[in-house]
DRENLOSE-957557 format. One record per residue (C-alpha): residue number from 1; residue in three letters; x, y, z. Coordinates in steps of 0.2 Angstrom, whole numbers, plus 2048, in hexadecimal, padded with zeros to 3 digits. Example, Ala and Ser with C-alpha at 12.3 -4.5 7.8 and 13.67 -1.06 7.14 Angstrom:
! DRENLOSE-957557
(node 1,'ALA',(83E,7EA,827))
(node 2,'SER',(844,7FB,824))
! end
This chain:
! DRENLOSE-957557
(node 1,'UNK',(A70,50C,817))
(node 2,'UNK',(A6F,50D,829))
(node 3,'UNK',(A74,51C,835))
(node 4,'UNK',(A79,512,842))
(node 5,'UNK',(A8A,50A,846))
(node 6,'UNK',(A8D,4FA,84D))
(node 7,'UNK',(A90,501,85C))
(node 8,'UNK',(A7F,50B,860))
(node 9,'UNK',(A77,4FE,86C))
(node 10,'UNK',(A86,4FD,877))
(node 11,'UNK',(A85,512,878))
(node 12,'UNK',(A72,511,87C))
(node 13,'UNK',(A73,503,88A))
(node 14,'UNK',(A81,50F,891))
(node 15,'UNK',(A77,51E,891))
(node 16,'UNK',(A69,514,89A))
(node 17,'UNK',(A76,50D,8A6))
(node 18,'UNK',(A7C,51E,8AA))
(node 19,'UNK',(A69,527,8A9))
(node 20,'UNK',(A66,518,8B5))
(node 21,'UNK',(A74,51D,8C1))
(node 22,'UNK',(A6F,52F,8C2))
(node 23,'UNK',(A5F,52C,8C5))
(node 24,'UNK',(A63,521,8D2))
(node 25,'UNK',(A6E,52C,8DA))
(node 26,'UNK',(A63,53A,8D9))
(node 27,'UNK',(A56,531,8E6))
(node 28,'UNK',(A64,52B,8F0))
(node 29,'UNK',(A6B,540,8F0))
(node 30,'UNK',(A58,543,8F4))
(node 31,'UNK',(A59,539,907))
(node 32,'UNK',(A68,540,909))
(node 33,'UNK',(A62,550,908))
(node 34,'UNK',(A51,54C,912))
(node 35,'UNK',(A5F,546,920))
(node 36,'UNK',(A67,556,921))
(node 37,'UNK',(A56,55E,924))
(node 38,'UNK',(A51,555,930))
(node 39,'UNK',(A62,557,939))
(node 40,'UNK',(A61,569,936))
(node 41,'UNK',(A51,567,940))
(node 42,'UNK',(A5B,55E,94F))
(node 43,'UNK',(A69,56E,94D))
(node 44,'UNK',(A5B,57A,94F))
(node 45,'UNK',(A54,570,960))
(node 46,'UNK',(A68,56F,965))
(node 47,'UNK',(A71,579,973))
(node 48,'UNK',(A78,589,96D))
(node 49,'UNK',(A8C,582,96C))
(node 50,'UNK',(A89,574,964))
(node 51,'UNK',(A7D,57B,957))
(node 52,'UNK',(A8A,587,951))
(node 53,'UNK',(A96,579,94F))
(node 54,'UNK',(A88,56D,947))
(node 55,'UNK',(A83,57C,93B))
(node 56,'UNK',(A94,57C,934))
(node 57,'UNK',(A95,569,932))
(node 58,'UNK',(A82,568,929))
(node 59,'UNK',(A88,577,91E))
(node 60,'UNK',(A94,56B,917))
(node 61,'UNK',(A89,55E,915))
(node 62,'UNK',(A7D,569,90C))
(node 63,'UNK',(A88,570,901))
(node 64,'UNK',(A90,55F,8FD))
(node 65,'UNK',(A7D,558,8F8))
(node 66,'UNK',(A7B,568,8ED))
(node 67,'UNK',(A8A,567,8E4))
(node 68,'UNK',(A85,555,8E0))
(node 69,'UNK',(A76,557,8D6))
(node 70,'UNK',(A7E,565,8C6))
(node 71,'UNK',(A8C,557,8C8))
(node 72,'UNK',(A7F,546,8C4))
(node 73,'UNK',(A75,553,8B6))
(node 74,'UNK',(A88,559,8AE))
(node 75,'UNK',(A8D,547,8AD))
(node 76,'UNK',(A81,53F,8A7))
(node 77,'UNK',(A7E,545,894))
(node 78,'UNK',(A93,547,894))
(node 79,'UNK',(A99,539,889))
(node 80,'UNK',(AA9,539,890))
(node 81,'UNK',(AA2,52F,8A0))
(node 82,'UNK',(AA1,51D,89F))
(node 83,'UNK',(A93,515,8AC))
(node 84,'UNK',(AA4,50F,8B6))
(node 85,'UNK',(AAA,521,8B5))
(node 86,'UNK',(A98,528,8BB))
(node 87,'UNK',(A96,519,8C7))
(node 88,'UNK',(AA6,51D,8D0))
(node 89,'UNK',(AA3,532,8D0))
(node 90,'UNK',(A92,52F,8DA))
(node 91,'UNK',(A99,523,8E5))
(node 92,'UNK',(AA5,530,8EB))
(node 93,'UNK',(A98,53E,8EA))
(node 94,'UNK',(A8E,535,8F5))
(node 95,'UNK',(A9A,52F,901))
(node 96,'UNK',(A9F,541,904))
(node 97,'UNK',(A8A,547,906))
(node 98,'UNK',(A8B,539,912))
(node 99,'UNK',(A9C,53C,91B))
(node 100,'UNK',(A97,54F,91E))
(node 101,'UNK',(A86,549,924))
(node 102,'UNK',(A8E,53D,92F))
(node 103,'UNK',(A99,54A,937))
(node 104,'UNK',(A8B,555,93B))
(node 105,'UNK',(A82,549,944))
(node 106,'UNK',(A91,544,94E))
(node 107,'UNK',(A91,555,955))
(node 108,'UNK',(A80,554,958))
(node 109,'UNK',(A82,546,962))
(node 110,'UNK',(A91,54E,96D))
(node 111,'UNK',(A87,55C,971))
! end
């Protein structure tokens, strides 16, 4: 007799789907994060006023990216998360990583 149930496969394709997502995520979190390096570079090199206000906006951005990753790592062994579920929290994770990034190069740009 068998310790498997019918439904097995499905779980381990959707745990592969998820580990797949993660993982994916992670690397795109990764560039993210080298981005904001580099524009923390361009802050340094910045006039005075506008890197106080680009400090502010890469903080953000920063703390956004590194809230992301303990998210991806505490969702991905939860069993309540479906792929779907997952899919749709690292979409909006990365949209705001990528919103706050966006806002500090803007004022970067304005000078």
């Amino acid at each position: 007799m068998s310790n498997t149930t019918p439904d097995s496969g499905g779980d381990t394709a959707q745990q592969e789907e998820k580990s797949q997502l993660v993982e994916s995520a992670t690397g795109t979190l990764d560039q993210w994060r080298s981005r904001i390096d580099e524009l923390t570079v361009q802050v340094d090199l910045a006039k005075l006023d506008a890197r106080e206000r680009a400090t502010k906006q890469l903080d953000i951005a920063q703390d956004a990216c590194l809230a992301a990753y303990p998210k991806l790592r505490e969702a991905l062994p939860d069993a309540a998360f479906n792929a779907d579920t997952l899919r749709e929290g690292v979409q909006q994770l990365l949209h705001d990583v990528k919103e706050a990034f966006e806002a500090a190069q803007a004022v970067i740009a304005r000078g």
